[in-house]
Each structure stands twice: as structure tokens, then as C-alpha cells.
Biopython code that builds the backbone (N, CA, C, O; Angstrom):
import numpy as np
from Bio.PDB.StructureBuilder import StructureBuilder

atoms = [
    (1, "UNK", "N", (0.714, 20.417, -4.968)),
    (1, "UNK", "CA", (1.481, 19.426, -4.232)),
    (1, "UNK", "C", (0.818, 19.196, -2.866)),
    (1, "UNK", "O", (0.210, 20.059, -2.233)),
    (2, "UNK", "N", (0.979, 18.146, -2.559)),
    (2, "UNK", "CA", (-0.033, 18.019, -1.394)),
    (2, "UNK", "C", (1.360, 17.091, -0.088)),
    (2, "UNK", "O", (2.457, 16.571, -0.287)),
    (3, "UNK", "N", (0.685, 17.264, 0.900)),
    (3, "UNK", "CA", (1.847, 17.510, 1.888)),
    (3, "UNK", "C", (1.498, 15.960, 2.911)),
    (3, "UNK", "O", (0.567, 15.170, 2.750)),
    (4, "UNK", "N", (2.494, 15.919, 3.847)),
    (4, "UNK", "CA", (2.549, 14.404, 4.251)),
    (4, "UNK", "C", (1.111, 14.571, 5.287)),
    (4, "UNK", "O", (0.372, 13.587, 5.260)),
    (5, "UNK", "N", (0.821, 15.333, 5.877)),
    (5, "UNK", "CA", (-0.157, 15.171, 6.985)),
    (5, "UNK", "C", (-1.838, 14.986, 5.662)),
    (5, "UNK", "O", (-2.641, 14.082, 5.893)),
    (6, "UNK", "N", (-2.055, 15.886, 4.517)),
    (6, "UNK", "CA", (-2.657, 16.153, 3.760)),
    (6, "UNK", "C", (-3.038, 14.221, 3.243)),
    (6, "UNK", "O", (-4.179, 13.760, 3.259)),
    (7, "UNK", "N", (-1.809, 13.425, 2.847)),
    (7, "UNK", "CA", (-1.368, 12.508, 2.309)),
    (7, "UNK", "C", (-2.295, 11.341, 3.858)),
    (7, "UNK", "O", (-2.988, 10.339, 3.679)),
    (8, "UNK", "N", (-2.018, 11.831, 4.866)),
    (8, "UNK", "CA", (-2.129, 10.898, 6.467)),
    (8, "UNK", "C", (-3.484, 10.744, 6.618)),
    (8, "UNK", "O", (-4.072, 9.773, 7.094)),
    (9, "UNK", "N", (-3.933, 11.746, 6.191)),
    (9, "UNK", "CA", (-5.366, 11.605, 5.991)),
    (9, "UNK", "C", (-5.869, 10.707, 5.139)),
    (9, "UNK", "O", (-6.473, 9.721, 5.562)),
    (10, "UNK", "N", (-5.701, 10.916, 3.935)),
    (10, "UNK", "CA", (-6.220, 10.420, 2.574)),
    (10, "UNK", "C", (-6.501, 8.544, 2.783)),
    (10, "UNK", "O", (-7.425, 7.809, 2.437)),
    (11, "UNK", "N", (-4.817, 8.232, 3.727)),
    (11, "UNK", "CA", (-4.774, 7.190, 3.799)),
    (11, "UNK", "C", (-5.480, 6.510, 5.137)),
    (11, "UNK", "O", (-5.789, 5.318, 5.152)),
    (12, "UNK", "N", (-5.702, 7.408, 6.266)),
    (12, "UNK", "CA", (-6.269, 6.403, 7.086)),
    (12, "UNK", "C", (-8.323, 7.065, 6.731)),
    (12, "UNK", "O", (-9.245, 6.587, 7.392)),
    (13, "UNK", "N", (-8.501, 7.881, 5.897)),
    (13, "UNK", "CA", (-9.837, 7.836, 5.319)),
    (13, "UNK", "C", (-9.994, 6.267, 4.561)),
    (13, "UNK", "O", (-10.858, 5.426, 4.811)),
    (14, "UNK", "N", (-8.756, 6.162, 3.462)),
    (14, "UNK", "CA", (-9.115, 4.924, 2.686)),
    (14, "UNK", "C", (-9.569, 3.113, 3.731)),
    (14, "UNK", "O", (-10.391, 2.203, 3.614)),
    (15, "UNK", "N", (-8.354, 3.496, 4.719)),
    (15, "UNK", "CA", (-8.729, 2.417, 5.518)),
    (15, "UNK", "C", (-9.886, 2.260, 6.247)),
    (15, "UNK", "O", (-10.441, 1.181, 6.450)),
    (16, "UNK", "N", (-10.278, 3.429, 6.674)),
    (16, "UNK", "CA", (-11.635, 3.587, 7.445)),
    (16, "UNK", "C", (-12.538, 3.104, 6.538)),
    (16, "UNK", "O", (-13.141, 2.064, 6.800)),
    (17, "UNK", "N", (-12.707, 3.626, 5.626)),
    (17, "UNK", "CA", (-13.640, 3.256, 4.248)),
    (17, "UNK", "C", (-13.327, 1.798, 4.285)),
    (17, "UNK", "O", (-14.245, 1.173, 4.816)),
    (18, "UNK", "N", (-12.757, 1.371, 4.062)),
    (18, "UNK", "CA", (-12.764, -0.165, 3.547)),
    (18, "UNK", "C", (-12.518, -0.796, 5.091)),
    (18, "UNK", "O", (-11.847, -1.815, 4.923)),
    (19, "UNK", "N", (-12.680, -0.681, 5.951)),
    (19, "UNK", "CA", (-12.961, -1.563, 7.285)),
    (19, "UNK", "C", (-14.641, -1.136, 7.278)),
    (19, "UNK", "O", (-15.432, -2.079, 7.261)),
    (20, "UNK", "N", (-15.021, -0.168, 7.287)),
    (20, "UNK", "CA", (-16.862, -0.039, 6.975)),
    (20, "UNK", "C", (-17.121, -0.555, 6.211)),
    (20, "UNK", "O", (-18.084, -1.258, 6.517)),
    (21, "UNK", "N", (-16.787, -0.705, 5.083)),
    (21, "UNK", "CA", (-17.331, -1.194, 3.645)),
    (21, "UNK", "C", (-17.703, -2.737, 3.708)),
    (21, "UNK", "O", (-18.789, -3.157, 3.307)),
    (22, "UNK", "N", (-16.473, -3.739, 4.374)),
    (22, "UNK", "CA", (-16.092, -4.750, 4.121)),
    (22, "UNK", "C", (-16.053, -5.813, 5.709)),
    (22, "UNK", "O", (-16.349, -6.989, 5.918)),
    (23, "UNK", "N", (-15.550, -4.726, 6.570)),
    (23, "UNK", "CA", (-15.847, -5.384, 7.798)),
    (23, "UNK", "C", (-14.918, -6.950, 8.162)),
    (23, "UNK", "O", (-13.737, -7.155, 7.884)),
    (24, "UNK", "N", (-15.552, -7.580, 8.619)),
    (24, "UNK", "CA", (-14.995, -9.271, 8.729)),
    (24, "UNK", "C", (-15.238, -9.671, 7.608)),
    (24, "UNK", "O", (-14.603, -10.718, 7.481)),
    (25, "UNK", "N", (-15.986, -9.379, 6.381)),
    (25, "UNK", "CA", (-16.402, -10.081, 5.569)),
    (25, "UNK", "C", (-14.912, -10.074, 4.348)),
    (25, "UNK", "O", (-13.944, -9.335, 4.530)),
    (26, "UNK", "N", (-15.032, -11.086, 3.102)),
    (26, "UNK", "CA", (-14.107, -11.125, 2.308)),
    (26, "UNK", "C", (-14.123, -9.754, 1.249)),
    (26, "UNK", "O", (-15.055, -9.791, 0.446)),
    (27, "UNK", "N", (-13.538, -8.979, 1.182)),
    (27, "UNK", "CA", (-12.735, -7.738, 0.352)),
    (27, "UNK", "C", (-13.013, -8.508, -1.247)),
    (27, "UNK", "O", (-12.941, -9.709, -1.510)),
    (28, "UNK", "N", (-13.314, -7.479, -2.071)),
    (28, "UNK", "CA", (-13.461, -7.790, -3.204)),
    (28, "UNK", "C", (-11.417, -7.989, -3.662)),
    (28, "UNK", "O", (-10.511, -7.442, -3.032)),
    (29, "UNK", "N", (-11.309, -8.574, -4.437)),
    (29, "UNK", "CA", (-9.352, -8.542, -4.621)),
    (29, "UNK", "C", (-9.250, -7.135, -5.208)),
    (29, "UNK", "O", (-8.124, -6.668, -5.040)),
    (30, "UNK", "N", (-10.139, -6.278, -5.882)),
    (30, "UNK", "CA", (-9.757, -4.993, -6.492)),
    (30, "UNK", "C", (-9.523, -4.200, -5.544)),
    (30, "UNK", "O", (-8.497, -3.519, -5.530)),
    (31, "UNK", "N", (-10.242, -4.163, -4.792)),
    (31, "UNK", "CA", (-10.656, -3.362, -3.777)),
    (31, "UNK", "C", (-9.586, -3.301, -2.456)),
    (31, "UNK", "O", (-9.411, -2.285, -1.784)),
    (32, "UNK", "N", (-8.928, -4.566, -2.233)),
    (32, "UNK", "CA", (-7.890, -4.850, -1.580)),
    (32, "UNK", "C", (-6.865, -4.393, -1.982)),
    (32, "UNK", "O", (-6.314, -3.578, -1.241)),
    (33, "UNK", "N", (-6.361, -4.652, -2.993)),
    (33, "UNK", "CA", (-5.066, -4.701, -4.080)),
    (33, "UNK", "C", (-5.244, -2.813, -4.368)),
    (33, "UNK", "O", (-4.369, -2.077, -3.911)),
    (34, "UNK", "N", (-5.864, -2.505, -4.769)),
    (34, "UNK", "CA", (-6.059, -0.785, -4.969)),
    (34, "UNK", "C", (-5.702, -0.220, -3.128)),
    (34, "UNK", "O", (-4.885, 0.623, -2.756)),
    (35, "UNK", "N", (-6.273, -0.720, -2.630)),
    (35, "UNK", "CA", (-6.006, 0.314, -0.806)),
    (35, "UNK", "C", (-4.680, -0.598, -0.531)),
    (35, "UNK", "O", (-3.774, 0.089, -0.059)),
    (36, "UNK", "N", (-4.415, -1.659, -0.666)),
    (36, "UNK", "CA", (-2.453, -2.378, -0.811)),
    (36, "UNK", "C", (-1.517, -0.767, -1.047)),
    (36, "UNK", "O", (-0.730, -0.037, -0.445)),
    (37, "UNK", "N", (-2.479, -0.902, -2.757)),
    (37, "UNK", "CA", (-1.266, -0.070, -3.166)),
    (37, "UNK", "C", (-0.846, 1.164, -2.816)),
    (37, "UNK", "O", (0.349, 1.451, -2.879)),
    (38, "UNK", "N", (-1.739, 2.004, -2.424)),
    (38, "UNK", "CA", (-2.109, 3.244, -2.286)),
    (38, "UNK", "C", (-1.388, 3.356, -0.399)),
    (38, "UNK", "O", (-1.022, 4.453, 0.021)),
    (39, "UNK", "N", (-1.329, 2.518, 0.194)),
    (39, "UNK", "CA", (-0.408, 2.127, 1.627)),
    (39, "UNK", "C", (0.929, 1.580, 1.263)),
    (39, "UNK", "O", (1.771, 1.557, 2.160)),
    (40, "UNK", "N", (1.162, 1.257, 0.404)),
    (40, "UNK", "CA", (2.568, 1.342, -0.261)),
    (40, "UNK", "C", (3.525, 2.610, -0.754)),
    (40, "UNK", "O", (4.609, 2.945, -0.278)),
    (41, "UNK", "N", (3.005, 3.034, -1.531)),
    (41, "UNK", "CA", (2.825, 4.123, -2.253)),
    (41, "UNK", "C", (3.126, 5.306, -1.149)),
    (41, "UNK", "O", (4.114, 6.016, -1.333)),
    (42, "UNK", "N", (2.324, 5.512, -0.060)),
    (42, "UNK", "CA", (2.255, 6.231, 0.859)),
    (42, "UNK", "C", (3.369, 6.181, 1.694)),
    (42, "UNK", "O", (3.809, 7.221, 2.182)),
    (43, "UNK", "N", (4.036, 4.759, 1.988)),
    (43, "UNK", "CA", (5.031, 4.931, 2.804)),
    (43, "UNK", "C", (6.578, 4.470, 2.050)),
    (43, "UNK", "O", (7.602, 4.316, 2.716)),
    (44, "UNK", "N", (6.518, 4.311, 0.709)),
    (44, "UNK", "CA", (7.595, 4.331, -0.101)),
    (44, "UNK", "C", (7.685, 6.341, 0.135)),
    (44, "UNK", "O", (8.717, 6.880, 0.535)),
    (45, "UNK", "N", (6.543, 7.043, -0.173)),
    (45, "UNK", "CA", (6.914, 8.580, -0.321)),
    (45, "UNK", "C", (7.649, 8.790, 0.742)),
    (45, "UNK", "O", (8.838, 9.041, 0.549)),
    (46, "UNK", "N", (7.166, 8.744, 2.045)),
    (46, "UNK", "CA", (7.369, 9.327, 3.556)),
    (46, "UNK", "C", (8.302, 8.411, 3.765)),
    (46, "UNK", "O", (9.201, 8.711, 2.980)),
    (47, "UNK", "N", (8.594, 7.540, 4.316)),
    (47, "UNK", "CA", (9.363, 6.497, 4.938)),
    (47, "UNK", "C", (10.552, 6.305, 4.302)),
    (47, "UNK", "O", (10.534, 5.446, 3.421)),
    (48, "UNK", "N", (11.955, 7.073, 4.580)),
    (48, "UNK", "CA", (13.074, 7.035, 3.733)),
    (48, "UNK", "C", (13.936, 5.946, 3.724)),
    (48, "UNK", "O", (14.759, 5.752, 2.829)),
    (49, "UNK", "N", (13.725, 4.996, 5.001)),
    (49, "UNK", "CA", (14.906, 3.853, 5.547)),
    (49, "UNK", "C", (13.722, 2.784, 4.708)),
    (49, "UNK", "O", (14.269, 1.749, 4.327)),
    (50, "UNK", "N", (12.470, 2.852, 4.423)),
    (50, "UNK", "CA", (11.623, 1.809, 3.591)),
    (50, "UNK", "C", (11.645, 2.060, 2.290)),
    (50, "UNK", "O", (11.140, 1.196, 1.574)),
    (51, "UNK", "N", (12.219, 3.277, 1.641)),
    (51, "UNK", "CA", (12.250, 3.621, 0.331)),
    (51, "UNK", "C", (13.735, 2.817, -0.085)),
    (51, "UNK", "O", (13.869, 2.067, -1.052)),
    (52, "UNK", "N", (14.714, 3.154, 0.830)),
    (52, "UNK", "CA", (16.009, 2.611, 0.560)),
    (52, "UNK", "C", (15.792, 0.633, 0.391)),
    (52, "UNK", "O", (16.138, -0.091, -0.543)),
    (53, "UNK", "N", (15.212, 0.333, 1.482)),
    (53, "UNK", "CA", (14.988, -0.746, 1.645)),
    (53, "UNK", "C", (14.513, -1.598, 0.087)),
    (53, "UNK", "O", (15.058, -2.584, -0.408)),
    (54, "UNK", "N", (12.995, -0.604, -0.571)),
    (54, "UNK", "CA", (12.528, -0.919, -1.534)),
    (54, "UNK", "C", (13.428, -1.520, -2.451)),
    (54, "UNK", "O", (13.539, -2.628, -2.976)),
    (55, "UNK", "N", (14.352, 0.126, -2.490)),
    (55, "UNK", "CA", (15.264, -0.050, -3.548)),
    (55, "UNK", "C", (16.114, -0.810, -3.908)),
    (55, "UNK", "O", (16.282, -0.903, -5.123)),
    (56, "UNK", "N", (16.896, -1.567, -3.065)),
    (56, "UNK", "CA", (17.538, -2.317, -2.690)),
    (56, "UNK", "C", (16.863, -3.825, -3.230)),
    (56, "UNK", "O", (17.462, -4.899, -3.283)),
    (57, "UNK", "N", (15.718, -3.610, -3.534)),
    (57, "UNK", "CA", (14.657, -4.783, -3.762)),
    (57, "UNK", "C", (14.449, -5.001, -5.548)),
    (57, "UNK", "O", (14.119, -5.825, -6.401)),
    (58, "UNK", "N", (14.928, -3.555, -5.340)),
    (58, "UNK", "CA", (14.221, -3.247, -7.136)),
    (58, "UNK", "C", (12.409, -2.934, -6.700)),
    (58, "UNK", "O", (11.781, -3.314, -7.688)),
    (59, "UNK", "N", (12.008, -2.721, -6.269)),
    (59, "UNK", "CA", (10.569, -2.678, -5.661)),
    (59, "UNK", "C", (10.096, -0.807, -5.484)),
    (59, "UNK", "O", (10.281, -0.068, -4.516)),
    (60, "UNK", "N", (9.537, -0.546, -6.650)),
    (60, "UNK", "CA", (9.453, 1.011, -6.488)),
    (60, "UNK", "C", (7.474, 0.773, -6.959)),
    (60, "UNK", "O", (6.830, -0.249, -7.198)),
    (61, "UNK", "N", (7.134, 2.021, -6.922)),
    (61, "UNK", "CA", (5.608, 2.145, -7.450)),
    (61, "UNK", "C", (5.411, 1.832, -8.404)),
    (61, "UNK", "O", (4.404, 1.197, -8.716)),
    (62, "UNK", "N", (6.296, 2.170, -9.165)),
    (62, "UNK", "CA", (5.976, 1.677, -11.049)),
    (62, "UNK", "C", (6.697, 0.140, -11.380)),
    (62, "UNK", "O", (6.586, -0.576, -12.375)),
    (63, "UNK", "N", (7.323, -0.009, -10.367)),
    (63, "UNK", "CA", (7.146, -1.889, -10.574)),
    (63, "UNK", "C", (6.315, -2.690, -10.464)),
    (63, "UNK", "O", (6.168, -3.619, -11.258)),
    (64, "UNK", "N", (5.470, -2.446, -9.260)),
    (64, "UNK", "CA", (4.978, -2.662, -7.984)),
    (64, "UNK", "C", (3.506, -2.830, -9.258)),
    (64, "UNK", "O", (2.891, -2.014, -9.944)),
    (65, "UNK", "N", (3.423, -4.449, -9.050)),
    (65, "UNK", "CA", (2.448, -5.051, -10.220)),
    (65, "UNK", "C", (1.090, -5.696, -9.394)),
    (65, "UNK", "O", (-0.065, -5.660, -9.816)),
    (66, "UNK", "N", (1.393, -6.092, -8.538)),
    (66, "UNK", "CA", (0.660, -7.162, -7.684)),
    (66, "UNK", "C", (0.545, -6.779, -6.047)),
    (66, "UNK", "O", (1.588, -6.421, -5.499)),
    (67, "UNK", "N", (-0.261, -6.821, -5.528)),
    (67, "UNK", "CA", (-0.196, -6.123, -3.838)),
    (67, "UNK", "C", (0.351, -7.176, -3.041)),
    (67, "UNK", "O", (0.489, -6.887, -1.852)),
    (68, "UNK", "N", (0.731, -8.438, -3.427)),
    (68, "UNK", "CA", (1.290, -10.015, -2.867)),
    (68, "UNK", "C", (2.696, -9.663, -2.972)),
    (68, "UNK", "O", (3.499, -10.068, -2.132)),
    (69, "UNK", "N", (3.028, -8.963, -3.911)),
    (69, "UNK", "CA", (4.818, -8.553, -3.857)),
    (69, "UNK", "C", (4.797, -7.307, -3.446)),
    (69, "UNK", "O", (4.175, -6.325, -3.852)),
    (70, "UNK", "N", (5.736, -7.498, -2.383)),
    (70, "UNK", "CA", (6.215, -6.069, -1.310)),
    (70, "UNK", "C", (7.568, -6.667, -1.768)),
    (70, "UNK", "O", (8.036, -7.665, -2.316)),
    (71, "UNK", "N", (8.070, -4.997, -1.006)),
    (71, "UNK", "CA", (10.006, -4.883, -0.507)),
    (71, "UNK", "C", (10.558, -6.336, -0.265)),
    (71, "UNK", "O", (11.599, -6.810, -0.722)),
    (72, "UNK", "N", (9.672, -6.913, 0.518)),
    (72, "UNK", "CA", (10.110, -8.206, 1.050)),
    (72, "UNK", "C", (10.037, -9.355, 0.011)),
    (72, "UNK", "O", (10.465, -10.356, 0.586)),
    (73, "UNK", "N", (9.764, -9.590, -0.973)),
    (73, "UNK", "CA", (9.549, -10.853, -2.109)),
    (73, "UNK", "C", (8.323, -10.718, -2.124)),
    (73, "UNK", "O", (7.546, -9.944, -1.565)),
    (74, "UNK", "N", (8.150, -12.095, -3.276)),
    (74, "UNK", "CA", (6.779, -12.447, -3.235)),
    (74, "UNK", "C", (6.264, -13.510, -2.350)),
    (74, "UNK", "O", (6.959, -14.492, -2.089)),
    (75, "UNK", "N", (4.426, -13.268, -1.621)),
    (75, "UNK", "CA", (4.550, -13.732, -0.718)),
    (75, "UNK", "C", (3.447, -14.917, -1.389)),
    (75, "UNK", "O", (2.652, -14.732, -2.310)),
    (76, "UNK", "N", (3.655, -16.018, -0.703)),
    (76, "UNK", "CA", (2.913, -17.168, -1.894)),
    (76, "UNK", "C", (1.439, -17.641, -0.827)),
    (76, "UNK", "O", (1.440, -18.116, 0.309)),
    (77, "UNK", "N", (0.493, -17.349, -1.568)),
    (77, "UNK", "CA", (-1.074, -17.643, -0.958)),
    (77, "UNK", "C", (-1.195, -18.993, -0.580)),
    (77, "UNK", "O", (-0.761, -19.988, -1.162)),
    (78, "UNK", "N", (-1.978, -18.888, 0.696)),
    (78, "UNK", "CA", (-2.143, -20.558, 0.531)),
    (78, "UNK", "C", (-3.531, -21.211, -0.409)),
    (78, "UNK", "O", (-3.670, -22.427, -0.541)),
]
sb = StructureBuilder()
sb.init_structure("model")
sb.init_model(0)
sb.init_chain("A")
sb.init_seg("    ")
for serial, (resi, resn, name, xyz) in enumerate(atoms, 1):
    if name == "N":
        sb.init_residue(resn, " ", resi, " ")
    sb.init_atom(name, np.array(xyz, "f"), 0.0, 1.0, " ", f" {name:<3s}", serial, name[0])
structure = sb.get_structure()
């Protein structure tokens, strides 16, 4: 089992990684949509007033299809 500070890492490594990787330039959509989820994921675990929130949404990890739909709806691209 791995623990929230263990978890704090993991996630601002992933971001670091993909601000080097990608920079100003355009993000592959996998590549976006995978570090989305994984910052979702992260603060659905930790974040209890955003887990409730989710829920309230119907919006859990194993719903959670598309990185464009958060807690909040779906958000429409221009």
C-alpha cells in the first residue's frame, strides 16, 4: 500500500515529466488524457470534500472514460 506523500510524489514526477517532455508544444492526446487521469485519480483518493463532490456527479475512476469529463460535466472543445 503506498501512502499519500509516496502517491505526491508519483504525481508531481508525472507532471514534471510531461512539462519536459512536451513543453509549449502540443501533448500527444494519450499522453494528456493518461497524466488527466492519473491527477484525478489522485485527488478523488486524498481529497474527501472532491470525492463527495464526484459522487454526487456519479463521476468515480471506473466511470471516468474521457479526461474532458470531470466532477463538473462534460466540457465541450472548441
Amino acid at each position: 500500500m503506498t501512502d499519500v506523500m509516496d502517491d505526491a510524489r508519483r504525481i508531481k514526477r508525472g507532471i514534471l515529466d510531461f512539462i519536459h517532455t512536451y513543453g509549449c508544444e502540443q501533448a500527444p492526446e494519450e499522453a494528456f488524457g493518461a497524466l488527466a487521469r492519473d491527477v484525478f485519480i489522485y485527488q478523488y483518493t486524498y481529497d474527501l470534500p472532491y470525492r463527495r463532490y464526484c459522487a454526487a456527479k456519479r463521476v468515480t475512476p471506473a466511470t471516468l472514460k474521457d479526461w474532458r469529463a470531470d466532477a463538473g460535466g462534460r466540457v465541450q472543445a472548441p
